[in-house]
Structures are given as structure tokens and as C-alpha cells.
C-alpha positions in Angstrom: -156.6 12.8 -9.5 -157.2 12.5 -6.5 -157.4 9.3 -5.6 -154.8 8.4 -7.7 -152.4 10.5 -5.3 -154.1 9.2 -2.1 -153.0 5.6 -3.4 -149.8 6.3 -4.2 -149.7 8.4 -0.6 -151.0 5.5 1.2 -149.0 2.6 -0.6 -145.9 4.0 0.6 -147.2 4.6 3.9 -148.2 0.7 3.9 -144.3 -0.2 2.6 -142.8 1.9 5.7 -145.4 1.0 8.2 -144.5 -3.0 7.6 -141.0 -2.3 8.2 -141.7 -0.4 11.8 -144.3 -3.1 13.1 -142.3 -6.0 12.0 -139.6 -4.5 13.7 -137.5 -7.6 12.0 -135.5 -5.2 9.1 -134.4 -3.2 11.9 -133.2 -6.2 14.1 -131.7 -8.1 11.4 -129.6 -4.9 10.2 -128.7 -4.6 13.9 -127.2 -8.1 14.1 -125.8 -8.0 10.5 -123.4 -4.7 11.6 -122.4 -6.0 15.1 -122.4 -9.8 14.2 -120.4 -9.4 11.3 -117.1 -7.7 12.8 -117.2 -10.0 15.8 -117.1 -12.9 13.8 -114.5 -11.6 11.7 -112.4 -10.4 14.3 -113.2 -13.8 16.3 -111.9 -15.9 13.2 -108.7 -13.7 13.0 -107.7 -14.1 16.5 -108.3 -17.6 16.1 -105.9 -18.2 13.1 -103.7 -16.1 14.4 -103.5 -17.9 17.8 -103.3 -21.5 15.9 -100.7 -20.4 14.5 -102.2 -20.3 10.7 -101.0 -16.8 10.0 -97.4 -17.1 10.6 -96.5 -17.5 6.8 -98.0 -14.7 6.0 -96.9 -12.3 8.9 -93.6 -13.7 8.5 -93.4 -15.6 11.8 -91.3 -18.3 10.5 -88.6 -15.9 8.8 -88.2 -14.8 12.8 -88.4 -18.1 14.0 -85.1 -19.1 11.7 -83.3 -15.5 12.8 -83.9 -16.5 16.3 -82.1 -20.3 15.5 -79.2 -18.0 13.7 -78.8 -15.9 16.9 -79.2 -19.0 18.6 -76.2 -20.9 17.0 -74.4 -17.5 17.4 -74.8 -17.7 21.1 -73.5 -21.4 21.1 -70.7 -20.1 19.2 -69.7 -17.7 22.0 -69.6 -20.0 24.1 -66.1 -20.9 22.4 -65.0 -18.0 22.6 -61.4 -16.8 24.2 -61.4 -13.4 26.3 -57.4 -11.8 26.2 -57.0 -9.0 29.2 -55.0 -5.9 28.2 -52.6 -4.7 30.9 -54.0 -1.9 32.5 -54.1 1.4 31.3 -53.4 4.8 32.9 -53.4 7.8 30.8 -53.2 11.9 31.1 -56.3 13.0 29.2 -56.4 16.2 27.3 -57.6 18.8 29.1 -57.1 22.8 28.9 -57.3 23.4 32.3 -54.3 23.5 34.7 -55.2 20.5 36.5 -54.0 17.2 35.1 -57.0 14.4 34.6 -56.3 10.5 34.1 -58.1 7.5 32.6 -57.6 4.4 34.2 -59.0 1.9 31.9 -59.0 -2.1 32.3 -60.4 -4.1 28.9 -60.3 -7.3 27.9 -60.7 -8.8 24.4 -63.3 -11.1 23.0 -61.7 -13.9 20.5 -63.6 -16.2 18.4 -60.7 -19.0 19.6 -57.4 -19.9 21.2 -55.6 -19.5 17.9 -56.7 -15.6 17.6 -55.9 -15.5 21.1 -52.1 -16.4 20.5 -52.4 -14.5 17.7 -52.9 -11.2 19.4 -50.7 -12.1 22.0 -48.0 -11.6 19.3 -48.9 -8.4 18.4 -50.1 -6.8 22.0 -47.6 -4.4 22.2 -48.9 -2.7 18.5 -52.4 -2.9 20.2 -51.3 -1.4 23.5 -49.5 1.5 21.6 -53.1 2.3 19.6 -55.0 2.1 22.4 -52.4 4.5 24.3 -52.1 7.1 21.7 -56.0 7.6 21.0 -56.3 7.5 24.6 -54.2 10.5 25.3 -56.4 12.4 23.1 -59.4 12.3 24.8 -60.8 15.1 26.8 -63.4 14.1 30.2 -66.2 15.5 28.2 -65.8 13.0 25.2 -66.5 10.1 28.3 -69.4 12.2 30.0 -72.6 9.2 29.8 -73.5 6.0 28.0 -72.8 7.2 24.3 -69.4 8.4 25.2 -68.5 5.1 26.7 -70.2 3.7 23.7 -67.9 5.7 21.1 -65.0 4.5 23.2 -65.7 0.9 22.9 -66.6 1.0 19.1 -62.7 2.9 18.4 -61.3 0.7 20.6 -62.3 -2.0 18.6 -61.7 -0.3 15.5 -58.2 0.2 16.4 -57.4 -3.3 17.6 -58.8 -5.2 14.8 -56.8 -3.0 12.7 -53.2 -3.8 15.1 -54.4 -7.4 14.4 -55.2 -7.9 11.2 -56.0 -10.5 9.8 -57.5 -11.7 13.3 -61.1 -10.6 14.2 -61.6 -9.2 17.6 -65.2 -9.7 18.3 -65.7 -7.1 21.4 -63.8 -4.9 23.5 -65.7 -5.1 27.0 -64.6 -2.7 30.0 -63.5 -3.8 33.3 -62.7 -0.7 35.3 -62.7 3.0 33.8 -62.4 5.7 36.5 -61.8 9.1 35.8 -60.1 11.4 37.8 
């Protein structure tokens, strides 16, 4: 018995002894778990670089957004700009002391014919903008997003004076605050 467990003993010692004076599993596993991701990662970067990826990462469906903007911009170019007489209004306030809003806008048209178009109805606009003015207080204009919220009802408002026309933008000139 034995010898029958020395064998066994010493043919597995033979098996693992190959493997550490060969040293070649050991290497080959080596290049096998580095090579592999390197050459993967290689042969991404490539495709992606050549461009062979963009149907898939949807490169091409930003590639046709970016035209549409594109054409958008060139249809800006056409476009019309109507100044509002200036506006100077008594804001709300609960203090004693009286605060104004001098505001100076102008309106961005698709086209002369809108232009004329508002033209004809500037007083209605005026009286919109003047009345939801006058109800402001200086803290609902205190930093970007009030001036924000004033722009965005400002246009509200005129596109609904000047219906059917579309008023593309209300962009300030002047407001001062005092």
C-alpha cells in the first residue's frame, strides 16, 4: 500500500513540478489576462476613432439634430427684431419708499410681415406688459432666474396680445432697478 500511495504522491508532485520549471503556464496565463484587454480596448478605440461605431452610439441621429439647429440658425438670420418703447414702472413694494423698473425690450419676429403685424397691435402689448409689470415686487427680479421668469411671461403675454403671430424671443436692452 505503500507504494501505491508514494506513486500517486509523487505523480502529482511530477504534474505541478512541470508547470513551475517550465515556467511557460505561468507566462502564457500572464499574457493571456493583460494581452487580452489591451487588445480589446485597442480595437474599440480604433472603431470608435474611424468612425465605425457611430450607428450604433447614435452619432449620426446627432449629426442630423446638429443640420436641424443648423437650418434653424440660417433661419434667424431672417429674422425681424421690433423695439418696445421704453418702459418705466412703480413696482410693488410694502415699504414706504417707492421703487421703479425701467425696462427696454425688443422683440424677435420670424419676418417683416409679423413685424407689421405687431406693430398693429403694440398698444394691446404695451398695456400687458405694463400691467404685469406693476405687479412685480424687487425680490421677484433678485438674480438670473428672476430675469429668467420675466423674460418667459413677457413672452407669454405678447404672443397672447398677438395672436395669431409668433414672437420668437423677448430679449432685454436695459433693466435698472431703483
Amino acid at each position: 500500500m505503500s507504494d501505491t500511495n508514494n506513486e500517486v504522491v509523487n505523480a502529482s508532485l511530477d504534474e505541478d513540478d512541470l508547470d513551475d520549471e517550465g515556467g511557460g503556464g505561468g507566462l502564457k496565463k500572464m499574457i493571456l489576462l493583460i494581452g487580452l484587454p489591451l487588445l480589446l480596448i485597442a480595437g474599440g478605440a480604433g472603431a470608435y476613432f474611424t468612425g465605425a461605431l457611430d450607428g450604433l452610439l447614435g452619432k449620426e441621429e446627432a449629426a442630423t439634430e446638429m443640420a436641424d439647429k443648423s437650418k434653424e440658425g440660417e433661419e434667424n438670420l431672417n429674422a425681424s427684431f421690433l423695439k418696445i418703447p421704453d418702459m418705466i414702472v412703480n413696482l410693488s413694494s410694502s415699504g414706504g419708499q417707492p421703487r421703479y423698473l425701467r425696462l427696454s425690450v425688443q422683440l424677435e419676429l420670424g419676418s417683416e410681415e409679423d413685424k407689421a403685424k405687431i406693430e398693429q397691435v403694440m398698444p394691446r402689448v404695451v398695456d400687458q406688459f405694463q400691467t404685469y409689470l406693476r405687479e412685480l415686487r424687487v425680490r421677484d427680479l433678485r438674480g438670473s432666474a428672476g430675469i429668467y421668469r420675466l423674460q418667459m411671461e413677457l413672452l407669454s403675454r405678447v404672443n397672447a396680445a398677438a395672436y395669431p403671430v409668433e414672437v420668437q424671443d423677448v430679449l432685454f436692452q436695459e433693466i435698472l432697478i431703483q
